[in-house]
C-alpha positions as CSV (number, residue, x, y, z in Angstrom):
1,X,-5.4,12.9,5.1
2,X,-2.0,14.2,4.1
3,X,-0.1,15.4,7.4
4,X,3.3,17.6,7.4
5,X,6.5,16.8,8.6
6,X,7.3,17.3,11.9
7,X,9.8,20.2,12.7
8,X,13.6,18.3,13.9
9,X,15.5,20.6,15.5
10,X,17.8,17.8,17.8
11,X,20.9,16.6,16.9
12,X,21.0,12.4,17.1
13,X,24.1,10.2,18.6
14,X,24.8,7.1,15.8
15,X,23.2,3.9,16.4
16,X,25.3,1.0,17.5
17,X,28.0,-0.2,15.4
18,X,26.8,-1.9,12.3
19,X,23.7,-2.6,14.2
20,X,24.7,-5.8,14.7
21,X,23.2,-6.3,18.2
22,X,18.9,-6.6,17.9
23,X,17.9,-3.6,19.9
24,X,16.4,-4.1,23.3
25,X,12.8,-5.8,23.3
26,X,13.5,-7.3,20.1
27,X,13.6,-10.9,21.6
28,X,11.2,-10.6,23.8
29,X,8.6,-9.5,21.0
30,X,9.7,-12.2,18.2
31,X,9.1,-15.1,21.0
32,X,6.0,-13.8,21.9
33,X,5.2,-13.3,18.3
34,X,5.8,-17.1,17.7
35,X,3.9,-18.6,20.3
36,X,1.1,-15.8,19.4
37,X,1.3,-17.5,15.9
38,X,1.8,-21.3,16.1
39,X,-2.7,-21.6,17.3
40,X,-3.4,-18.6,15.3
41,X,-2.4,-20.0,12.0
42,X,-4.0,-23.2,12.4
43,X,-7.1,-21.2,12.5
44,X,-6.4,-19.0,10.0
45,X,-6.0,-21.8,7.4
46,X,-8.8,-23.4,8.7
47,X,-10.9,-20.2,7.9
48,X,-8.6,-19.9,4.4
49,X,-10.2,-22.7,3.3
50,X,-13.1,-22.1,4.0
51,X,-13.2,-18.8,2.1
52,X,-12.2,-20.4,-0.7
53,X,-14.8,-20.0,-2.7
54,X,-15.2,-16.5,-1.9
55,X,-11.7,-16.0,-3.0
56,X,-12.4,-17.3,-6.6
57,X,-15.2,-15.4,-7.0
58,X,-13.7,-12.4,-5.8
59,X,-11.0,-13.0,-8.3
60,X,-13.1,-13.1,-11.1
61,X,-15.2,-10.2,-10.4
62,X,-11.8,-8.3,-10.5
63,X,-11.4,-9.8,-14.0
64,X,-14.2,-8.8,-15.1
65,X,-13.5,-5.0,-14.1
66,X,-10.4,-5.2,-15.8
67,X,-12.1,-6.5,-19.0
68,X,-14.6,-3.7,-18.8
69,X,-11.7,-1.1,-18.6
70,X,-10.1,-2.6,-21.2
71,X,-13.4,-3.0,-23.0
72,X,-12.2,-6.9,-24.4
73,X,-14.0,-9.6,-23.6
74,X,-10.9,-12.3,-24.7
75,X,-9.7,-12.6,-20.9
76,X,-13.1,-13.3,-19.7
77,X,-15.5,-15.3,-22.2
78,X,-17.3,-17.1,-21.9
79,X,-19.9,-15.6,-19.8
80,X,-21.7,-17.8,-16.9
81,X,-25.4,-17.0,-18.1
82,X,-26.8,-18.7,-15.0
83,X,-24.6,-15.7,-13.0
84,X,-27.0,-12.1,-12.6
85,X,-23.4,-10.1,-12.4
86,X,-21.5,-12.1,-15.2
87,X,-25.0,-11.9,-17.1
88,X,-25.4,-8.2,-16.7
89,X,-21.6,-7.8,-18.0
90,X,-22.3,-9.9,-21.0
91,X,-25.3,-7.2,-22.0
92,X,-23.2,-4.1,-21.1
93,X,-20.7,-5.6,-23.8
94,X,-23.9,-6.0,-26.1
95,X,-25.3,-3.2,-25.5
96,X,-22.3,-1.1,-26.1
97,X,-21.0,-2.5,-29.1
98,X,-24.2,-1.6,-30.5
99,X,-24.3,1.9,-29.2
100,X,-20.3,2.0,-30.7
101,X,-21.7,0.9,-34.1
102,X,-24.2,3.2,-34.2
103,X,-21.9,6.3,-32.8
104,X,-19.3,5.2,-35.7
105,X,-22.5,5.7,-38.4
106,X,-23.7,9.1,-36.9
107,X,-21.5,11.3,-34.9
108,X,-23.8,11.9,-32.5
109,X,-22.8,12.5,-29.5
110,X,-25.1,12.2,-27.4
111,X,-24.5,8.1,-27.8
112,X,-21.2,8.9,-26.2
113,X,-22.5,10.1,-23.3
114,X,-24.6,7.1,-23.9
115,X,-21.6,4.6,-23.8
116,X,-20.0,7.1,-21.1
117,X,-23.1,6.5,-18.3
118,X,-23.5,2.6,-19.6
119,X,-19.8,2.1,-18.5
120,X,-20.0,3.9,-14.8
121,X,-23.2,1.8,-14.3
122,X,-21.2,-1.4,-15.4
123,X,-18.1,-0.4,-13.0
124,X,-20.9,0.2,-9.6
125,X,-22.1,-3.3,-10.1
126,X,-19.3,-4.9,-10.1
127,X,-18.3,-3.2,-7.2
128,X,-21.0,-3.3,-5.2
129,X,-20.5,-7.5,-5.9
130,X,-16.9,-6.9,-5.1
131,X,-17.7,-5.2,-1.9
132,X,-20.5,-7.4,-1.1
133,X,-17.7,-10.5,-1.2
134,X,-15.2,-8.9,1.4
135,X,-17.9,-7.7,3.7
136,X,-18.9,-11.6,4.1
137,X,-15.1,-12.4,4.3
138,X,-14.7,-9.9,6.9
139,X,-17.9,-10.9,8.8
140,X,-16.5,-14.5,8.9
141,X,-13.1,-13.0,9.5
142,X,-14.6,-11.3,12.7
143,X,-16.7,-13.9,13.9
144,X,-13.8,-15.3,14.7
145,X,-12.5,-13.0,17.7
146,X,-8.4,-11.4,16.6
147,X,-8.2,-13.3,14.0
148,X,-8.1,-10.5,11.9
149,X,-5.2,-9.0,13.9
150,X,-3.5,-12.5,13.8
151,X,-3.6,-12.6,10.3
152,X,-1.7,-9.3,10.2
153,X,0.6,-10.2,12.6
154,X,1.0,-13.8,11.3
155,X,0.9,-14.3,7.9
156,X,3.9,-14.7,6.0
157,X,6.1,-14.2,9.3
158,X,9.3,-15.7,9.8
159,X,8.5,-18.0,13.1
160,X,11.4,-19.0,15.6
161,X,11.5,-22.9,15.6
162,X,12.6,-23.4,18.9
163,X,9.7,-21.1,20.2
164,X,7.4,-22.6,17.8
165,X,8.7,-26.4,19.1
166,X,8.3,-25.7,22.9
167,X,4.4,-24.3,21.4
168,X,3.9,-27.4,19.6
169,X,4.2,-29.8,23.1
170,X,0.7,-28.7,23.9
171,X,-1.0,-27.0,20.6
172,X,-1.9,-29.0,17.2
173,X,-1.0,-26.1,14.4
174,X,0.1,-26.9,10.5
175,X,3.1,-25.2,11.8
176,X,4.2,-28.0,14.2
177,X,4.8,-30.3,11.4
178,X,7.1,-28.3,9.5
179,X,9.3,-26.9,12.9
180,X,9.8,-30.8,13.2
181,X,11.0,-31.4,9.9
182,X,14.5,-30.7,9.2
183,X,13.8,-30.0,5.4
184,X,13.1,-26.3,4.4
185,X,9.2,-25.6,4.8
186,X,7.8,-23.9,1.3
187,X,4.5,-22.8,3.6
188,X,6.5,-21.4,6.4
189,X,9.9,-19.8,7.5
190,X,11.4,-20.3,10.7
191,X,14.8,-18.7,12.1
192,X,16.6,-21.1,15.0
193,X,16.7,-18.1,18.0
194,X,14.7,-14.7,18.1
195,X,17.9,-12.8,17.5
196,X,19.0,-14.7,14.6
197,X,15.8,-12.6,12.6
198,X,17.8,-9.5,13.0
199,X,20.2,-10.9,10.2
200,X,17.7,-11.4,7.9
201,X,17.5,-8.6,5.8
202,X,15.6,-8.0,2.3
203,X,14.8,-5.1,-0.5
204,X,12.7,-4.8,-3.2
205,X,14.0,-2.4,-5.7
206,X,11.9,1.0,-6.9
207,X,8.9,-0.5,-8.5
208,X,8.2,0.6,-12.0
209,X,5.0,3.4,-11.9
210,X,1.7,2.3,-12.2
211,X,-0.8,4.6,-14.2
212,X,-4.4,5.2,-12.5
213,X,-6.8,3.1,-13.1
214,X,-9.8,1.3,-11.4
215,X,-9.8,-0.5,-8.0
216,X,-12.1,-3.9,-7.6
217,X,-14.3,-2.2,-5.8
218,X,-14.9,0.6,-8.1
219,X,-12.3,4.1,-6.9
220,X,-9.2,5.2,-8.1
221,X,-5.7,3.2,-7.6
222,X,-2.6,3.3,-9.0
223,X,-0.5,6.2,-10.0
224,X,2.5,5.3,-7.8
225,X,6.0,4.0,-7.2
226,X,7.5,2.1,-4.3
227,X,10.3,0.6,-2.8
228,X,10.6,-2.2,0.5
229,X,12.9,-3.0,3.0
230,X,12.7,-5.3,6.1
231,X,14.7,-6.8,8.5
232,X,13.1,-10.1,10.0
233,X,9.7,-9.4,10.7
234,X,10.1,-5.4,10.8
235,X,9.4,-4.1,7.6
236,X,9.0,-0.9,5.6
237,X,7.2,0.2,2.8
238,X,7.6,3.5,1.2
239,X,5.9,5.0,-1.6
240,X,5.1,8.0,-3.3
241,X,1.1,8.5,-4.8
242,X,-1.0,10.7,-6.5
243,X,-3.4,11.8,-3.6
244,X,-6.7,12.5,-5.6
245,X,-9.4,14.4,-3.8
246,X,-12.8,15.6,-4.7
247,X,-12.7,19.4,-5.0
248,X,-16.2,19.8,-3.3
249,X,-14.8,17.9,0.1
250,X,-12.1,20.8,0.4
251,X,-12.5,24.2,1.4
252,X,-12.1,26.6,-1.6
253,X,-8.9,27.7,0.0
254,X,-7.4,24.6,0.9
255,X,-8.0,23.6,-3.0
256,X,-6.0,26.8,-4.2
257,X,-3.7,26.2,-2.4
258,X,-2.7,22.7,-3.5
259,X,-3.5,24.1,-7.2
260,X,-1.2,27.2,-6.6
261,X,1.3,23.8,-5.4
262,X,1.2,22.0,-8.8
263,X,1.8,24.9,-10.4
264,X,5.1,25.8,-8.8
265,X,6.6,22.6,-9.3
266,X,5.3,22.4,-12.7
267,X,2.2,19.8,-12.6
268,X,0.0,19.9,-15.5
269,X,-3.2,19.0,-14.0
270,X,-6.8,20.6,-14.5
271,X,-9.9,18.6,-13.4
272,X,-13.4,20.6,-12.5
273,X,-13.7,17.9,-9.8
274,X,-10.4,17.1,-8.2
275,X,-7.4,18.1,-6.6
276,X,-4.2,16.8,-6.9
277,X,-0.9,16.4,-4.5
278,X,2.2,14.1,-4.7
279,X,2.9,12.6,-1.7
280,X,4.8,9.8,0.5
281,X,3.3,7.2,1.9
282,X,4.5,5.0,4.5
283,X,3.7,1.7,6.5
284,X,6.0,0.7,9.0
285,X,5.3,-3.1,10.2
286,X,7.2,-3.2,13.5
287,X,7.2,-5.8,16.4
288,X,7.2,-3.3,19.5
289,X,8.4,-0.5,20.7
290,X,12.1,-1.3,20.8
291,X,15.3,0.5,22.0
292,X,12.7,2.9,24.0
293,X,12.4,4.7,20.4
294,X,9.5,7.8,20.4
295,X,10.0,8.8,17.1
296,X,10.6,7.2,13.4
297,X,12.4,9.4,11.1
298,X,12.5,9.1,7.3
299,X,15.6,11.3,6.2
300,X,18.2,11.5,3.6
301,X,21.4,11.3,5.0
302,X,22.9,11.5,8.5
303,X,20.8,13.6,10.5
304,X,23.5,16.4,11.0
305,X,21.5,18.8,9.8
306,X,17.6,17.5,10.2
307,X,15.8,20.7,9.3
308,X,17.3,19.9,5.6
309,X,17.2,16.2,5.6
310,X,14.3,14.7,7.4
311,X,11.4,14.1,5.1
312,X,8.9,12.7,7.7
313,X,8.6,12.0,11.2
314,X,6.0,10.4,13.7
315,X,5.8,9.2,16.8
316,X,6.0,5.5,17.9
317,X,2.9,3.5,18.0
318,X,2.9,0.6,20.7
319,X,1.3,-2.5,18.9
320,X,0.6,-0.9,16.0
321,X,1.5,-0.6,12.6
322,X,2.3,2.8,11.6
323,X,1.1,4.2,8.9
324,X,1.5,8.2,7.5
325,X,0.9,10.1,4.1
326,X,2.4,13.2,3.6
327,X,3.1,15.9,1.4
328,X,6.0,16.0,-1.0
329,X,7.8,19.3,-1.5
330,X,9.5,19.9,-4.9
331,X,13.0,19.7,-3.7
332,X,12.2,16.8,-2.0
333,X,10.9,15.1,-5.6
334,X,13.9,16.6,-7.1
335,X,16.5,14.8,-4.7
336,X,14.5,11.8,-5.0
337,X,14.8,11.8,-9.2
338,X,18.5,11.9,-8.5
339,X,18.4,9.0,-6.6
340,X,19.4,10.1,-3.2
341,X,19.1,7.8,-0.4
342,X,16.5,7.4,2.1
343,X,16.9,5.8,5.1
344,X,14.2,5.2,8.0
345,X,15.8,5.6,11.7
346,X,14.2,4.6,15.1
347,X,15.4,7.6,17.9
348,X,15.2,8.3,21.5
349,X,14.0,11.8,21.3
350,X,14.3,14.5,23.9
351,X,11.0,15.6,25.5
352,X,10.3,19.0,23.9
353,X,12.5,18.2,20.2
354,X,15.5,20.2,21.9
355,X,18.7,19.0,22.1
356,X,20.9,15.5,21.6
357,X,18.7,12.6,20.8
358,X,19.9,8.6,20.6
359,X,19.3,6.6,17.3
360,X,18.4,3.1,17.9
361,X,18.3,1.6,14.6
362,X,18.4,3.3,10.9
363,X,17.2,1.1,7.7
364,X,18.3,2.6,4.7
365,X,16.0,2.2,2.0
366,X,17.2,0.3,-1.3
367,X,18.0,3.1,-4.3
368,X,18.3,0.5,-7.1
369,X,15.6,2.0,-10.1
370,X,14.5,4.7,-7.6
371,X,16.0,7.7,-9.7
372,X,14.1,5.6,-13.1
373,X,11.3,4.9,-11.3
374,X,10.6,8.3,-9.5
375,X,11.4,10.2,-12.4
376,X,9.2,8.3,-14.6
377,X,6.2,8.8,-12.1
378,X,7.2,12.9,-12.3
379,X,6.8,12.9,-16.1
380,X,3.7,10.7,-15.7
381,X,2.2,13.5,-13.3
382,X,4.0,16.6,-14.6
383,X,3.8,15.8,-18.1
384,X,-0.4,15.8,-18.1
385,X,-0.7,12.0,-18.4
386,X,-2.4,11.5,-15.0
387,X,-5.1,14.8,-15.7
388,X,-6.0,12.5,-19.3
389,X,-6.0,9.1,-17.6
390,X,-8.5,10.9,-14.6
391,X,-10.3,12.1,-16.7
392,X,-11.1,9.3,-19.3
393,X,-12.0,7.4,-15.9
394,X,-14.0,10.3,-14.4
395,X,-15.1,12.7,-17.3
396,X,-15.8,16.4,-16.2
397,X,-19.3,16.8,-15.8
398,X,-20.5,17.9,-19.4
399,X,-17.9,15.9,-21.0
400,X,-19.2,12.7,-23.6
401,X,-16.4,10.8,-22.2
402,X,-14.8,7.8,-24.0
């Protein structure tokens, strides 16, 4: 659900100089994050492995999708015939060369349509075996108490050794082994003191766009561009999508209105069955509530003047990762193409949104390839390349398709 930006009308005092002090809680929460993780991995590689299997197969369903979209069969053959999904992949392939043949001999197109239904029927089953895999994983996953929740708190973390050492007198964890070892652990990362993770810091330049194309489990994905930044364990990823809904789930009047949008930014894009809107996404993977911050603010610029800068806000989540998708105004993509900053800041806001607030921490996210990158993902959109790859993936109902 796409969700506006809140209105800022405060004015922030700067966060501490060079932010090189963790704010307050920041200890507290990377200690208890350790000694949460040194048991909770051991478990989680212990379930790992036994997913295994699950793991492979589920990575070659997902090749197999790909080599349907792609209609080739060189990344996948040969077939397993003993397999009822690799088998039924192997006749769609048949089947459709066949029905390709005879479509090349006589124009007809009703063997199009043919092909087009043979295809969609193809994509369900896989899937359906797709989704049939990560429901088991999940049940296993959840038979299992948190250990979902540990494995989002957990995995690929940066530990503290001496947390995870004073852990390890009483608890048997993979993890114990490496925290002894003075050599560098390729399986996990550990930091000597909880504040010591505040110096870590890491981007991930603008990502290049991705065109829309088919998730494993059969929807839509792609048609995006990103960019990451973290410090320690806190970490941010922002992105900007192609938010593709079904016309029939909106009211008439909510799917004018994000037509009438397109339009006035320029956005070629007709479908009979969907509705399009560019928007940001962000997930914010933070320890704890930290500094006392109520809000997260992403913003270009200082916050001076936050009515023009401030892109997104939301409040603080305790415990929880947040996570928001919002609209994207065109001067907002436009400032973006030219490669002006972003930055993410944790505040202290005044109860009510009036008057002088207190940042507690800013991240400012990485602009290497973000004016490439964002203005490549416009033209992809803009230019009508997004309506033809939709379309060839969902053809409009009376269309042969491809």
């Amino acid at each position: 659900m796409l969700v506006p930006a809140l209105t800022a009308a405060f004015a922030l005092a700067p966060p501490l100089d060079a932010q090189d002090v963790p704010p307050d809680g920041w200890v507290e929460a990377e200690a208890a994050r350790t000694r949460m993780c040194v048991p909770a991995l051991a478990r989680l590689i212990a379930v790992s492995d036994e997913l295994e299997p699950l793991a492979r197969r589920a990575e070659r369903i997902r090749a197999l999708a790909g080599a349907v979209s792609l209609e080739d069969t060189t990344a996948v053959a040969p077939f397993d015939a003993s397999d009822p999904v690799e088998r039924d992949v192997r006749d769609w392939f048949a089947a459709d060369a066949e029905l390709a043949q005879e479509y090349v001999a006589t124009g007809d197109e009703s063997i199009q349509r043919r092909r087009a239904e043979g295809r969609e029927a193809i994509r369900r089953r896989l899937g359906e075996a797709f989704q049939a895999l990560t429901d088991e994983g999940q049940a296993r996953m959840s038979a299992d108490g948190d250990l979902q929740a540990a494995a989002a708190t957990c995995e690929d973390a940066i530990l503290v050794r001496s947390v995870a050492l004073e852990v390890c007198d009483t608890t048997e964890s993979p993890v114990c082994d490496a925290a002894r070892s003075p050599e560098s652990s390729v399986r996990f990362r550990f930091v000597d003191a909880p504040e010591d993770l505040w110096d870590v810091e890491s981007i991930r330049p603008w990502s290049e766009p991705s065109r829309l194309g088919r998730a494993p489990g059969g929807g839509l994905a792609g048609a995006g561009t990103g960019t990451v930044v973290s410090r320690g364990n806190l970490v941010a990823v922002v992105g900007l999508e192609a938010v593709i809904q079904p016309r029939a789930s909106l009211a008439a009047e909510a799917a004018e209105a994000m037509d009438a949008s397109l339009d006035s930014m320029g956005f070629a894009f007709e479908h009979p069955g969907f509705v399009m809107a560019p928007a940001l996404a962000l997930r914010l993977d933070v320890p704890a509530r930290l500094g006392g911050a109520t809000h997260y603010l992403l913003h270009f610029g200082d916050l001076s003047d936050p009515d023009d800068q401030v892109v997104w806000s939301g409040p603080v989540a305790e415990g929880e990762p947040v996570q928001a998708l919002a609209p994207l105004s065109g001067r907002t993509l436009e400032r973006l193409a030219a490669g002006e900053a972003l930055s993410l800041t944790a505040a202290r806001l005044p109860e009510g949104g009036e008057g002088e607030g207190d940042a507690i921490f800013t991240l400012g996210l990485p602009t290497a390839g973000q004016a490439r990158a964002v203005s490549g993902w416009l033209t992809y959109m803009a230019g009508g390349q997004l309506a033809r790859d939709l379309a060839a993936l969902v053809p409009p109902s009376g269309s042969s398709g491809s």
